[in-house]
KOLGU-4560 file (N, C-alpha, C; in nm, 3 decimals, padded with zeros to 5 digits):
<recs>
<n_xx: -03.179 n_yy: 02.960 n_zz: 02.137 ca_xx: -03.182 ca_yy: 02.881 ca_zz: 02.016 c_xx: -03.313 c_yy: 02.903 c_zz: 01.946 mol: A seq: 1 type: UNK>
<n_xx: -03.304 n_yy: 02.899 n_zz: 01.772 ca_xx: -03.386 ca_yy: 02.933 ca_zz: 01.724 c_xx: -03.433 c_yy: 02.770 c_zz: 01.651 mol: A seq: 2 type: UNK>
<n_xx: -03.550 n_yy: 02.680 n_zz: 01.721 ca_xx: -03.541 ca_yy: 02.549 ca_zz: 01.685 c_xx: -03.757 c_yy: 02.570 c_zz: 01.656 mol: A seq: 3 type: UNK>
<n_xx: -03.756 n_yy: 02.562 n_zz: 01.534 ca_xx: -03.877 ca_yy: 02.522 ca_zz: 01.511 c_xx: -03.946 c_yy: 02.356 c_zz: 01.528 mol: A seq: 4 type: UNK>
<n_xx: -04.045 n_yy: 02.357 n_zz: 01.609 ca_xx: -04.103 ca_yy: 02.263 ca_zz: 01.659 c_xx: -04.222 c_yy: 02.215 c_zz: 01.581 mol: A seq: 5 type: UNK>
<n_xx: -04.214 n_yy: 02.067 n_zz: 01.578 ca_xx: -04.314 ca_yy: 01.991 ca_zz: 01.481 c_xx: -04.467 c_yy: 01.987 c_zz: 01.554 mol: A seq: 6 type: UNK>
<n_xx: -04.568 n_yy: 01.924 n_zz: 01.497 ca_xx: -04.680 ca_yy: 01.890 ca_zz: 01.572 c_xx: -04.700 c_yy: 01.881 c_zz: 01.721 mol: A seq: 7 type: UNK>
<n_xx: -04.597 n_yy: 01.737 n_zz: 01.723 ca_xx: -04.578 ca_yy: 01.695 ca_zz: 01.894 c_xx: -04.485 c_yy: 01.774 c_zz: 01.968 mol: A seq: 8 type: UNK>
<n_xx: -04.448 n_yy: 01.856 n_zz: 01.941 ca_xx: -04.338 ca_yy: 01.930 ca_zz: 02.025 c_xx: -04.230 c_yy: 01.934 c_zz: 02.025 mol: A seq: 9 type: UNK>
<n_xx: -04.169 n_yy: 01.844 n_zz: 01.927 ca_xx: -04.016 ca_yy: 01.776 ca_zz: 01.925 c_xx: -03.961 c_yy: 01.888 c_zz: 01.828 mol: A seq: 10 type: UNK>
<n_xx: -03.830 n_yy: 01.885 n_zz: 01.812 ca_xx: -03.776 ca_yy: 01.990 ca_zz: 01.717 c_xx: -03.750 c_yy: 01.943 c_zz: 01.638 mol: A seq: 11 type: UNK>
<n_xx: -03.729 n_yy: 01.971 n_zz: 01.491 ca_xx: -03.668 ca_yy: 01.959 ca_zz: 01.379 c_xx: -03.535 c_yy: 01.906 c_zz: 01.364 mol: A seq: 12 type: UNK>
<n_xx: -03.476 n_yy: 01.918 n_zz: 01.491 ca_xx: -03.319 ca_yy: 01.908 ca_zz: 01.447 c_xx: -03.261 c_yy: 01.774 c_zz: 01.501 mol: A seq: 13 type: UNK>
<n_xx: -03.339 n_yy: 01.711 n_zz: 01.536 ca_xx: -03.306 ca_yy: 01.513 ca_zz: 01.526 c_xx: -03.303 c_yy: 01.508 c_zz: 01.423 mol: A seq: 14 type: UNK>
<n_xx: -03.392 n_yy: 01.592 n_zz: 01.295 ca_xx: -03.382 ca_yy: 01.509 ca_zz: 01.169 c_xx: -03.297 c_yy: 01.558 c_zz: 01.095 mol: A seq: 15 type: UNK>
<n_xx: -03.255 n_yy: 01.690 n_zz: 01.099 ca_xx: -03.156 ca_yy: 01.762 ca_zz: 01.045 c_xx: -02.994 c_yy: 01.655 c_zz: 01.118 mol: A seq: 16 type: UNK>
<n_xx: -03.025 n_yy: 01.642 n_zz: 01.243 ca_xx: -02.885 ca_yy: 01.560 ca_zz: 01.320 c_xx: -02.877 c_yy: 01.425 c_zz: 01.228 mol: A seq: 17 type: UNK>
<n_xx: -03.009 n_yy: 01.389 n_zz: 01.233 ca_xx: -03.013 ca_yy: 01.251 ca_zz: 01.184 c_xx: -02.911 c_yy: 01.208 c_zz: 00.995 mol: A seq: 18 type: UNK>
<n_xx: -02.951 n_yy: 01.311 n_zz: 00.958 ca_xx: -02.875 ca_yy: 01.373 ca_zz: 00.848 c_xx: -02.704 c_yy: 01.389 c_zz: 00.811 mol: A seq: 19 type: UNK>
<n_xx: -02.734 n_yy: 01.451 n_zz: 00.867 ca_xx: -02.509 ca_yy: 01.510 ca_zz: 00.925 c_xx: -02.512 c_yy: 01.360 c_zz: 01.002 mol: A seq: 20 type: UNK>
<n_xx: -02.528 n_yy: 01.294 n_zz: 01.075 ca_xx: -02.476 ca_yy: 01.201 ca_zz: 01.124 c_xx: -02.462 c_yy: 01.078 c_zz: 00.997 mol: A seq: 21 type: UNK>
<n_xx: -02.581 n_yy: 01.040 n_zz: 00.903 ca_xx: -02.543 ca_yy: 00.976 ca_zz: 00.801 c_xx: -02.463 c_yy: 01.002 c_zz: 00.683 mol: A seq: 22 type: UNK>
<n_xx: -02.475 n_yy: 01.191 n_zz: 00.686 ca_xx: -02.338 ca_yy: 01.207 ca_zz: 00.569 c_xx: -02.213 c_yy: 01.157 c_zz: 00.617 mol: A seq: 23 type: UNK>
<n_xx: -02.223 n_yy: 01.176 n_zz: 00.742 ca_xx: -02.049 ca_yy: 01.174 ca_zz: 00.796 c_xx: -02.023 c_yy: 00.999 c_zz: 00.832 mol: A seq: 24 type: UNK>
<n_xx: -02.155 n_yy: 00.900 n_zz: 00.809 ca_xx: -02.113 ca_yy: 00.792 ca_zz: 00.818 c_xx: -02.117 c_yy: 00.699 c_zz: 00.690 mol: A seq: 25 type: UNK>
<n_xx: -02.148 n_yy: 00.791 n_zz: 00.595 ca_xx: -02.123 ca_yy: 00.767 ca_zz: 00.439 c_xx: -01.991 c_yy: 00.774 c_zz: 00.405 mol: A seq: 26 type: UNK>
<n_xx: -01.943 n_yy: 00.924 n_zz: 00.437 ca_xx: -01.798 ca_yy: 00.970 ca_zz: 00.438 c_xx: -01.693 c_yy: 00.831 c_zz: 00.483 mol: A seq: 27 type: UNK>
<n_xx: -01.734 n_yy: 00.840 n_zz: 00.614 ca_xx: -01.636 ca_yy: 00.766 ca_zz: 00.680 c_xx: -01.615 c_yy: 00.616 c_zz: 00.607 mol: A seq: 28 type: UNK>
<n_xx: -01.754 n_yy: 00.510 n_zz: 00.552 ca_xx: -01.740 ca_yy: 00.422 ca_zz: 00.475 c_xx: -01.649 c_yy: 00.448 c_zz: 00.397 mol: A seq: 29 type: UNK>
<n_xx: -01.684 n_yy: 00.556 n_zz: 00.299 ca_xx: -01.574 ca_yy: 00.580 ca_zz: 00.171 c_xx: -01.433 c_yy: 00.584 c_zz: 00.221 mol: A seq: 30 type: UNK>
<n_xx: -01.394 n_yy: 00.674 n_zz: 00.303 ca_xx: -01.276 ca_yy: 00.663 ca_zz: 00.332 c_xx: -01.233 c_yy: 00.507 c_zz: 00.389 mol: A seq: 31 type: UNK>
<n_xx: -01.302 n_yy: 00.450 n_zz: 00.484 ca_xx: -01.287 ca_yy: 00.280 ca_zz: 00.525 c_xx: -01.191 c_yy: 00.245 c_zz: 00.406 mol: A seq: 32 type: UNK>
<n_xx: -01.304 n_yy: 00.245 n_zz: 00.301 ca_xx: -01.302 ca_yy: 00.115 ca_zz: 00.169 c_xx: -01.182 c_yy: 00.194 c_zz: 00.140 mol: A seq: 33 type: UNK>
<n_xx: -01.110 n_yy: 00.363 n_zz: 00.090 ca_xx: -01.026 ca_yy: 00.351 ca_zz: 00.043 c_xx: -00.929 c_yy: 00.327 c_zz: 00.095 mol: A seq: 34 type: UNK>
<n_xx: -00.887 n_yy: 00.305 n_zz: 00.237 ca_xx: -00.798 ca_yy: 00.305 ca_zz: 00.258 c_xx: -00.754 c_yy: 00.126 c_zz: 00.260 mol: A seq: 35 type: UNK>
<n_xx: -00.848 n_yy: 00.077 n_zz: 00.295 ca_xx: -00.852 ca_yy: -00.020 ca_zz: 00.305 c_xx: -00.782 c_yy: -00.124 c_zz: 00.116 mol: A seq: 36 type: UNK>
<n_xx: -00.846 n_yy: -00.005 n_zz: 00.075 ca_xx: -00.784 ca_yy: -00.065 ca_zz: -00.149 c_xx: -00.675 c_yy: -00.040 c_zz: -00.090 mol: A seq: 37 type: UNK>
<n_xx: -00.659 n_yy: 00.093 n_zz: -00.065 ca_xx: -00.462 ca_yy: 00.119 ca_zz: -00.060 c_xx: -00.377 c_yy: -00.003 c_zz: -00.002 mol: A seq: 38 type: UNK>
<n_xx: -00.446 n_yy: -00.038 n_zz: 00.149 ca_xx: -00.330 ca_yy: -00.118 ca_zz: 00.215 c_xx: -00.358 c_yy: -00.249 c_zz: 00.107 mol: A seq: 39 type: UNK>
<n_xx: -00.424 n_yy: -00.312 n_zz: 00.072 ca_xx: -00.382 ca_yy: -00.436 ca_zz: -00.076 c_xx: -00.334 c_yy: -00.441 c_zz: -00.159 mol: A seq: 40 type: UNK>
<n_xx: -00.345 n_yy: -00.264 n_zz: -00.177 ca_xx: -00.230 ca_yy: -00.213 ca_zz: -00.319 c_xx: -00.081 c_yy: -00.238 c_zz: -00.240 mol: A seq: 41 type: UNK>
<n_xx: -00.053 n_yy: -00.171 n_zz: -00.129 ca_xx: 00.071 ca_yy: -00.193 ca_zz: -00.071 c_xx: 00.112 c_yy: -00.346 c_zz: -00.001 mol: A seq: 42 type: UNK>
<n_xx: 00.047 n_yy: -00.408 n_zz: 00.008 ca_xx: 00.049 ca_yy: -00.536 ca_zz: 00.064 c_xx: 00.080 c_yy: -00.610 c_zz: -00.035 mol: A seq: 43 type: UNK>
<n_xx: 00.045 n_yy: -00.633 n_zz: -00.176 ca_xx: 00.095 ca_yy: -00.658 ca_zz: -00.294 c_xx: 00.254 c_yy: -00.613 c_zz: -00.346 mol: A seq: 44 type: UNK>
<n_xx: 00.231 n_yy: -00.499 n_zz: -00.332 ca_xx: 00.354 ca_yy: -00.442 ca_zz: -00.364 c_xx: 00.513 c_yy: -00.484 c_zz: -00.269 mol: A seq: 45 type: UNK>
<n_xx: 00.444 n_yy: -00.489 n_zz: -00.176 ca_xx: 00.573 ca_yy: -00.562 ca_zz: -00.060 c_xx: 00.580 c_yy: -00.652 c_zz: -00.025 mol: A seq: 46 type: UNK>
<n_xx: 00.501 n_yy: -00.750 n_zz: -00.075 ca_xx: 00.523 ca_yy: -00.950 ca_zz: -00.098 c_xx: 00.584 c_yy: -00.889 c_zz: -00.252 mol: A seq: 47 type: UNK>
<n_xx: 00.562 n_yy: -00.838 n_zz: -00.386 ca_xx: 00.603 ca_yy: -00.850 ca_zz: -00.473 c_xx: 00.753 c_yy: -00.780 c_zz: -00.455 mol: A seq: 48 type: UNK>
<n_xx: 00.766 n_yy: -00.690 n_zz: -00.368 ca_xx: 00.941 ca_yy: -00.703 ca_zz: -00.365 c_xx: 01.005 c_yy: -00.814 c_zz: -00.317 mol: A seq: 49 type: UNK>
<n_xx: 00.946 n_yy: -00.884 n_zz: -00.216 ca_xx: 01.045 ca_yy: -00.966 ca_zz: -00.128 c_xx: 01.060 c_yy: -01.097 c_zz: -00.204 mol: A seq: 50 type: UNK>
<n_xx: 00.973 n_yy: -01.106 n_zz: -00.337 ca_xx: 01.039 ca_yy: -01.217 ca_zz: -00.441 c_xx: 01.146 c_yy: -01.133 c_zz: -00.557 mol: A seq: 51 type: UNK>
<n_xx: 01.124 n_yy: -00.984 n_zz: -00.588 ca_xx: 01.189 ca_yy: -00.955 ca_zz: -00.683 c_xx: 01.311 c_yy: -00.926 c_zz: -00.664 mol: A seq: 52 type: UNK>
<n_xx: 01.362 n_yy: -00.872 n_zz: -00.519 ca_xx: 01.508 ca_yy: -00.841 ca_zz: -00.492 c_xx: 01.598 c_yy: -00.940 c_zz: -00.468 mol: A seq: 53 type: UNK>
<n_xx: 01.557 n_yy: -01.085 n_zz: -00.449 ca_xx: 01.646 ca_yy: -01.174 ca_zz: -00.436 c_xx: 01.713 c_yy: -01.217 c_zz: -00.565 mol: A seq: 54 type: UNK>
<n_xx: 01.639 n_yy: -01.191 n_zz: -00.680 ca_xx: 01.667 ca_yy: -01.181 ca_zz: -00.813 c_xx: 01.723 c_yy: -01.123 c_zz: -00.865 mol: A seq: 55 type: UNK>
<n_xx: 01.744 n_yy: -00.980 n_zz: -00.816 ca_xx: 01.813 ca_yy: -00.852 ca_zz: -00.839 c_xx: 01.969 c_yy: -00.870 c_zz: -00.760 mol: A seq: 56 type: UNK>
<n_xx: 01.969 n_yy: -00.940 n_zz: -00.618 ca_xx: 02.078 ca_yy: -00.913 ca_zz: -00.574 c_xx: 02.172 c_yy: -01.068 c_zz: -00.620 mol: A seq: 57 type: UNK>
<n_xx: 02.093 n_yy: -01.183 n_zz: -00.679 ca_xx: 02.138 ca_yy: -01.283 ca_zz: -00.755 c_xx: 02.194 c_yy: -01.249 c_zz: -00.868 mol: A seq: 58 type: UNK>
<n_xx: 02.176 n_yy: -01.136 n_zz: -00.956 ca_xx: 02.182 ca_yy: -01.101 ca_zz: -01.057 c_xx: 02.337 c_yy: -00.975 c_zz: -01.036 mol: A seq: 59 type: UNK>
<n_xx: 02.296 n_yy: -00.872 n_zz: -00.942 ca_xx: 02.407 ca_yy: -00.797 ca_zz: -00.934 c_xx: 02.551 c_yy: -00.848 c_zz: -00.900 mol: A seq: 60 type: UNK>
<n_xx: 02.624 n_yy: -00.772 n_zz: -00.936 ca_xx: 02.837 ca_yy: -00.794 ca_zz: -00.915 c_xx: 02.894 c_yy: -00.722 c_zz: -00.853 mol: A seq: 61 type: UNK>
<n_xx: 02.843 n_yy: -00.637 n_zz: -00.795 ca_xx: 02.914 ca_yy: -00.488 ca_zz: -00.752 c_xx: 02.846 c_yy: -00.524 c_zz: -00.575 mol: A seq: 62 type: UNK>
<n_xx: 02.938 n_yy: -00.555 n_zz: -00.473 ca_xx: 02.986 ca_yy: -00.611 ca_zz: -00.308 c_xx: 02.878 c_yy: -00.498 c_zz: -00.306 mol: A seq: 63 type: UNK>
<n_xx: 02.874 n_yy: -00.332 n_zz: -00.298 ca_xx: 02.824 ca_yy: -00.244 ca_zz: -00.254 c_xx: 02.633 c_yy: -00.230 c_zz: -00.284 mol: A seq: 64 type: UNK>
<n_xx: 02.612 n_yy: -00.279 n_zz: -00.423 ca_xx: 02.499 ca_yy: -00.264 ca_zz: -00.431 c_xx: 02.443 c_yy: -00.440 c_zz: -00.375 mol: A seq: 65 type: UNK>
<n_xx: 02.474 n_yy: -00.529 n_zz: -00.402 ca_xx: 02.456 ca_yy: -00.644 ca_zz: -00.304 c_xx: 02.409 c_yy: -00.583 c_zz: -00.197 mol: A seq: 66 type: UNK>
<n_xx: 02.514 n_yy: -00.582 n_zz: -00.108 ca_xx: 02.444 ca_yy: -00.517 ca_zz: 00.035 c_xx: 02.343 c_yy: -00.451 c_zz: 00.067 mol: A seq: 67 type: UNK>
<n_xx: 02.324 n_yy: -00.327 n_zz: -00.044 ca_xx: 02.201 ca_yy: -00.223 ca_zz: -00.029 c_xx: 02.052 c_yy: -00.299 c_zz: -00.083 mol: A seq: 68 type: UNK>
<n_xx: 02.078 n_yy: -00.401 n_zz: -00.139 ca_xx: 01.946 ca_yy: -00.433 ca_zz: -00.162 c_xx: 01.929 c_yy: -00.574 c_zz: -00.053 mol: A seq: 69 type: UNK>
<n_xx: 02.039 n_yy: -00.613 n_zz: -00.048 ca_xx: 01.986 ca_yy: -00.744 ca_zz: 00.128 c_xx: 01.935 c_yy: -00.632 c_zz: 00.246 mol: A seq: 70 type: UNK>
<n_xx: 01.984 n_yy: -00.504 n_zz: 00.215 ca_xx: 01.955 ca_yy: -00.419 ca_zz: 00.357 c_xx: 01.746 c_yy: -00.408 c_zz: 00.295 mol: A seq: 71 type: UNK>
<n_xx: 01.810 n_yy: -00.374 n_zz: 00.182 ca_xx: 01.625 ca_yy: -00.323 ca_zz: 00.126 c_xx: 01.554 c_yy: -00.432 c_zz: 00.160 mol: A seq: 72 type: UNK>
<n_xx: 01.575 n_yy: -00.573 n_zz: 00.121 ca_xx: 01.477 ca_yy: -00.683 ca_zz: 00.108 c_xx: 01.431 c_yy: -00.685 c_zz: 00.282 mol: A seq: 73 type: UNK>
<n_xx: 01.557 n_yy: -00.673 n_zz: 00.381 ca_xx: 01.512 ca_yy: -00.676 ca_zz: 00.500 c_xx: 01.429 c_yy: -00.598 c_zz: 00.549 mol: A seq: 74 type: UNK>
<n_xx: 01.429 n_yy: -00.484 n_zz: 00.496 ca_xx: 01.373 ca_yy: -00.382 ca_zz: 00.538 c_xx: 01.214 c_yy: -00.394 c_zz: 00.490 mol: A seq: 75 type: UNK>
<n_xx: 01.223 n_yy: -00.470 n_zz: 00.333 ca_xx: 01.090 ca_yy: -00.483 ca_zz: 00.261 c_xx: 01.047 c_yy: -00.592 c_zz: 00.386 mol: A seq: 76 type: UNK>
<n_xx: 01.079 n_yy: -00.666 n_zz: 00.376 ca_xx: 01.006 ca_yy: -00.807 ca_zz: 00.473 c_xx: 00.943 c_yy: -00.736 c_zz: 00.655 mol: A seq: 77 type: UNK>
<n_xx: 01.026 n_yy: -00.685 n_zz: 00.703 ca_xx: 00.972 ca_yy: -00.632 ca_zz: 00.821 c_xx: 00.786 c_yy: -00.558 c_zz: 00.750 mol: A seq: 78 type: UNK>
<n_xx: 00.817 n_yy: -00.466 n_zz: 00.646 ca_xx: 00.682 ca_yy: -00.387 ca_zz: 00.629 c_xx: 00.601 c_yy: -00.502 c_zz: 00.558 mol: A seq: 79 type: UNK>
<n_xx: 00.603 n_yy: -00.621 n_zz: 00.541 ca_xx: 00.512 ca_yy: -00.707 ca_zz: 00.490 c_xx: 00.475 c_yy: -00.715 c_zz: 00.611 mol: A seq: 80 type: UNK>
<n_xx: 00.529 n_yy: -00.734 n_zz: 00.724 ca_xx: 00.449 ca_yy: -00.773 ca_zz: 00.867 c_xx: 00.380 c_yy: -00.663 c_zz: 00.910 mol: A seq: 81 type: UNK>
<n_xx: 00.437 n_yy: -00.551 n_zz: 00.917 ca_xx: 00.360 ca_yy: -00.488 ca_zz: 00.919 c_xx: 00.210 c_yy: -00.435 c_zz: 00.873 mol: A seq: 82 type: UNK>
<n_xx: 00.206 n_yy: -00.458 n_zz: 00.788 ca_xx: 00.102 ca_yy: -00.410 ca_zz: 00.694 c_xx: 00.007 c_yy: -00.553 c_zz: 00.732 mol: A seq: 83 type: UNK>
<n_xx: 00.060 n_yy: -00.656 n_zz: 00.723 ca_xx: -00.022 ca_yy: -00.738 ca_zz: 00.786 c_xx: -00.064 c_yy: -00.738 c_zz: 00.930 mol: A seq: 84 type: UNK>
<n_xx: -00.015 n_yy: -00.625 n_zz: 01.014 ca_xx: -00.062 ca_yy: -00.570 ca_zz: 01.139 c_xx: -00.194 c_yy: -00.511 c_zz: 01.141 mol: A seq: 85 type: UNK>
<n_xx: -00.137 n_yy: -00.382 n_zz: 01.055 ca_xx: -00.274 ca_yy: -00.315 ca_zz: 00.987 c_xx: -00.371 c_yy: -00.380 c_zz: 00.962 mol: A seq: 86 type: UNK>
<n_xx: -00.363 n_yy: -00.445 n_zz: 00.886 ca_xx: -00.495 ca_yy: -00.536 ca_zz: 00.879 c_xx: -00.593 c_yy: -00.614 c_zz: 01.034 mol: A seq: 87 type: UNK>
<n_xx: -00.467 n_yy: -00.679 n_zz: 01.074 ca_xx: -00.552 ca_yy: -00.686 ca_zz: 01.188 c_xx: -00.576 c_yy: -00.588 c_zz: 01.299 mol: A seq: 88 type: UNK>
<n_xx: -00.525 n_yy: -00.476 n_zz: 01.303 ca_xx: -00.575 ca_yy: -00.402 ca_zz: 01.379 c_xx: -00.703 c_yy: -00.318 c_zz: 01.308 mol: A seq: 89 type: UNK>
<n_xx: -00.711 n_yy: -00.303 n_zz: 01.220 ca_xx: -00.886 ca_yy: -00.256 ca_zz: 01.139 c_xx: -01.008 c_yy: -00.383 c_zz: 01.166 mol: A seq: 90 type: UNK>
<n_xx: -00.960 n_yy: -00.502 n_zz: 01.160 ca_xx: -01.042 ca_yy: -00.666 ca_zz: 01.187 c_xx: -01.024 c_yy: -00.685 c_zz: 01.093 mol: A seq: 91 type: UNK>
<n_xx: -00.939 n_yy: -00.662 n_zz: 00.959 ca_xx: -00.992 ca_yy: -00.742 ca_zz: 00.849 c_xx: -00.899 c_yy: -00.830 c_zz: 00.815 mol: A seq: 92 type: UNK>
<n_xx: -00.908 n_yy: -00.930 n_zz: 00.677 ca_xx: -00.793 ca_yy: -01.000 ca_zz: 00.663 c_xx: -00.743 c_yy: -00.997 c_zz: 00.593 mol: A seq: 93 type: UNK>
<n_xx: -00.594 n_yy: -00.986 n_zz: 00.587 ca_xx: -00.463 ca_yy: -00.958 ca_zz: 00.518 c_xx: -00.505 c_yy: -00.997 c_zz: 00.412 mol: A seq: 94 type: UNK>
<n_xx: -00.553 n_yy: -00.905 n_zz: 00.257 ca_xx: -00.515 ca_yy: -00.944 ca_zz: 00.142 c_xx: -00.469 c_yy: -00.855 c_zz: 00.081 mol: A seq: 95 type: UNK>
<n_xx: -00.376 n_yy: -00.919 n_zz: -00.075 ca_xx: -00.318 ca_yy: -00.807 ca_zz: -00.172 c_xx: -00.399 c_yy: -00.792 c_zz: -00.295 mol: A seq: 96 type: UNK>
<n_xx: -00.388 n_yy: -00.730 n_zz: -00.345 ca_xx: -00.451 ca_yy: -00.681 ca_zz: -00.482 c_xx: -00.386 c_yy: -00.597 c_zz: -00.576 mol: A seq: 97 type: UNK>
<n_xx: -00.368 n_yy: -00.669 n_zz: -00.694 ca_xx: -00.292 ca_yy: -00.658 ca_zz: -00.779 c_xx: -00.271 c_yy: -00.478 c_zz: -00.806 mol: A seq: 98 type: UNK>
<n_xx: -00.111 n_yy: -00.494 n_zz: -00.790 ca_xx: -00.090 ca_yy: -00.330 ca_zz: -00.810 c_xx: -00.035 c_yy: -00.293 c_zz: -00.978 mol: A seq: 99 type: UNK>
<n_xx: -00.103 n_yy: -00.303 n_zz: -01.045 ca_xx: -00.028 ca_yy: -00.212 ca_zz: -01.197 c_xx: 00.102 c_yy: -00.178 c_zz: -01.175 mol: A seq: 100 type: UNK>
<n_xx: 00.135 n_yy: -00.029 n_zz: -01.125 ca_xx: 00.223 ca_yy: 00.034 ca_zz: -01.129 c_xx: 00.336 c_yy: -00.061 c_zz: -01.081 mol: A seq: 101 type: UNK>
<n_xx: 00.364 n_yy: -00.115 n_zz: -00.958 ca_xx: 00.465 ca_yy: -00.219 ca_zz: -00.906 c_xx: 00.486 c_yy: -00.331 c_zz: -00.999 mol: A seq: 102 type: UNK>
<n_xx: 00.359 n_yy: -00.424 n_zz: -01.053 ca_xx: 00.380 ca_yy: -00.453 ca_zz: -01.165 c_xx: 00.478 c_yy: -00.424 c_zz: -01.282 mol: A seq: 103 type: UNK>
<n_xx: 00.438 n_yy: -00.282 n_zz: -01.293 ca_xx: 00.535 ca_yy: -00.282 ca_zz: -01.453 c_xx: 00.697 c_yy: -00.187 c_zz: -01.383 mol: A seq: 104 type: UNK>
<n_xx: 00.695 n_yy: -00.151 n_zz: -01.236 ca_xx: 00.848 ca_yy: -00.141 ca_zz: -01.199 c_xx: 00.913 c_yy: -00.317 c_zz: -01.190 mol: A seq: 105 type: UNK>
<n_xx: 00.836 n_yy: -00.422 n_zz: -01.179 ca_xx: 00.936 ca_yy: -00.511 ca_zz: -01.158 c_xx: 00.955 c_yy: -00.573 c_zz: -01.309 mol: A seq: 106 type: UNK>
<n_xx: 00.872 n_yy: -00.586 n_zz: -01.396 ca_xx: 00.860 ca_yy: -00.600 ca_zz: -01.516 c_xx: 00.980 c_yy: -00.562 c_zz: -01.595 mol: A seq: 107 type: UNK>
<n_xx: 01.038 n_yy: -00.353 n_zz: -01.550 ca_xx: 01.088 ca_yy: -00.349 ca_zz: -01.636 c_xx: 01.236 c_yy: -00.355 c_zz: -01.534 mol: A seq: 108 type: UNK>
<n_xx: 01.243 n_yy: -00.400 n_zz: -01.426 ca_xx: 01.368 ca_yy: -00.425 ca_zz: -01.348 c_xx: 01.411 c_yy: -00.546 c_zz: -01.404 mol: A seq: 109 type: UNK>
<n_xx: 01.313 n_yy: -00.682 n_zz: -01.474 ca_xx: 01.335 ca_yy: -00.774 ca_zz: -01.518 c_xx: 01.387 c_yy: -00.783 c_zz: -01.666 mol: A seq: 110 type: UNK>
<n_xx: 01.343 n_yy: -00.713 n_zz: -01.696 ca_xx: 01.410 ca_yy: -00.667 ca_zz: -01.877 c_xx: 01.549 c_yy: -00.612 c_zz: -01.846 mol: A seq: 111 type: UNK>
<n_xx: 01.528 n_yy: -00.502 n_zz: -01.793 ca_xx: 01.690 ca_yy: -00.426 ca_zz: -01.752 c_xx: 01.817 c_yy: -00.564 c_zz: -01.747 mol: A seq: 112 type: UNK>
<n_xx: 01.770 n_yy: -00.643 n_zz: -01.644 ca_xx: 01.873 ca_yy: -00.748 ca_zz: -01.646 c_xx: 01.913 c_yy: -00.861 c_zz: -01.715 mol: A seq: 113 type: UNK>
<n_xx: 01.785 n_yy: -00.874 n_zz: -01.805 ca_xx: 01.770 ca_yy: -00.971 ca_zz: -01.891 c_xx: 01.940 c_yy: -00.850 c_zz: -02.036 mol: A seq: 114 type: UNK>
<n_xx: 01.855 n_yy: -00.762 n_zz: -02.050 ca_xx: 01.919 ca_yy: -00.673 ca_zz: -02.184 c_xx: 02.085 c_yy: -00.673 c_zz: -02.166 mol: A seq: 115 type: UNK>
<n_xx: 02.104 n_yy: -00.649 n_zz: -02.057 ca_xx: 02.209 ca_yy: -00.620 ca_zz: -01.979 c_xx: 02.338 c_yy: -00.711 c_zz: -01.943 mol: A seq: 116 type: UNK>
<n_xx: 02.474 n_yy: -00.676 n_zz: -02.000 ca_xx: 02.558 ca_yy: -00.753 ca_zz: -01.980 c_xx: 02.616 c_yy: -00.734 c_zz: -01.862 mol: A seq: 117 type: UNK>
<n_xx: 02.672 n_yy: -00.847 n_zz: -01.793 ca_xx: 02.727 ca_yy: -00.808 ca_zz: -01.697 c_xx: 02.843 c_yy: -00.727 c_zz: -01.636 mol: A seq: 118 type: UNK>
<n_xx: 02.904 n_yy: -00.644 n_zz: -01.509 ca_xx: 03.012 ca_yy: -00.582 ca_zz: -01.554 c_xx: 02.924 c_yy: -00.415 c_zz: -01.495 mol: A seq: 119 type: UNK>
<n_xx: 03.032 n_yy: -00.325 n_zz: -01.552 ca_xx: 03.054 ca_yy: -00.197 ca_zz: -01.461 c_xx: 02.868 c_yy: -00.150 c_zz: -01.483 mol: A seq: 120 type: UNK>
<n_xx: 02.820 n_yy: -00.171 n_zz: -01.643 ca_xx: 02.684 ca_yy: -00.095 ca_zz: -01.665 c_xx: 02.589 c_yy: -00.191 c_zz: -01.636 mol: A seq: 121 type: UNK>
<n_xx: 02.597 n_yy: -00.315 n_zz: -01.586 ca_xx: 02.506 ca_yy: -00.405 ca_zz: -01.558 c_xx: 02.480 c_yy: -00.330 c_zz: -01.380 mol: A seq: 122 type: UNK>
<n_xx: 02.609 n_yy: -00.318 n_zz: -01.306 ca_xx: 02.542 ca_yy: -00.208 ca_zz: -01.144 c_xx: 02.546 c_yy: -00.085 c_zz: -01.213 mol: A seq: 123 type: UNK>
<n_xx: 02.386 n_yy: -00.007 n_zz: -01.212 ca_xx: 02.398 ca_yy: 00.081 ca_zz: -01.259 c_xx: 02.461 c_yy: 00.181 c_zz: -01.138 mol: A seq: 124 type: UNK>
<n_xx: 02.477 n_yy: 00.144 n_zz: -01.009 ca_xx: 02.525 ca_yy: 00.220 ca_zz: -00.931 c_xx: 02.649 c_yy: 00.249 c_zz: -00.966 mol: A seq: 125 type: UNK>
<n_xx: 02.773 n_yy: 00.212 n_zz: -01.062 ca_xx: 02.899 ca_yy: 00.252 ca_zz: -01.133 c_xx: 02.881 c_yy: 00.371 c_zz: -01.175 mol: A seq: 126 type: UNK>
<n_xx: 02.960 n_yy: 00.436 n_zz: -01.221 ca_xx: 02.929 ca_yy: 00.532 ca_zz: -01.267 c_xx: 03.094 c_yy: 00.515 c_zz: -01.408 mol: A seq: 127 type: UNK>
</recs>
């Protein structure tokens, strides 16, 4: 090894280590925090289905799409627990944070049915 040595004898490369060890624990913060936005973005998003599909399947006429969205809402509600797993398995505590995009899908799922008469084009699953 080619390790140039300071005054006292010690090498250079604690401080060079010392270095790479704080980029990579900079890194790792950043990634923490983002992942950590994501799961509130999704934690939002899947409490905000499990109020919007009961509305949707209150609203639909068609036996077949009924079903597919009681199967969805169930399916949404299991990953609310989940995701509230996640959380506690990182230590932190379960919160959501407002998601835009999910926002303006339930927004315009809510117009759709509002505009919409009831009947074959009200399930858009008819064809």
């Amino acid at each position: 090894m080619n390790m140039k040595s300071n005054m006292n004898g010690h090498s250079n490369s604690s401080k060079a280590e010392g270095k790479v060890i704080k980029a990579k624990s900079d890194a790792a913060s950043a990634l923490e925090e983002l992942f950590e936005a994501q799961l509130k973005d999704i934690s939002l998003s899947e409490q905000a289905l499990t109020q919007a599909i009961p509305k949707m399947i209150a609203n639909a006429s068609d036996a077949d799409l009924v079903h597919a969205l009681e199967d969805h809402l169930t399916v949404t509600e299991e990953q609310v627990k989940r995701v509230e797993q996640v959380f506690e398995a990182i230590g932190k505590k379960a919160e959501a944070k407002e998601c835009a995009a999910m926002k303006g899908l339930i927004e315009e799922a809510k117009e759709l049915m509002e505009e919409t008469e009831e009947g074959v084009t009200y399930d858009w699953t008819k064809k």
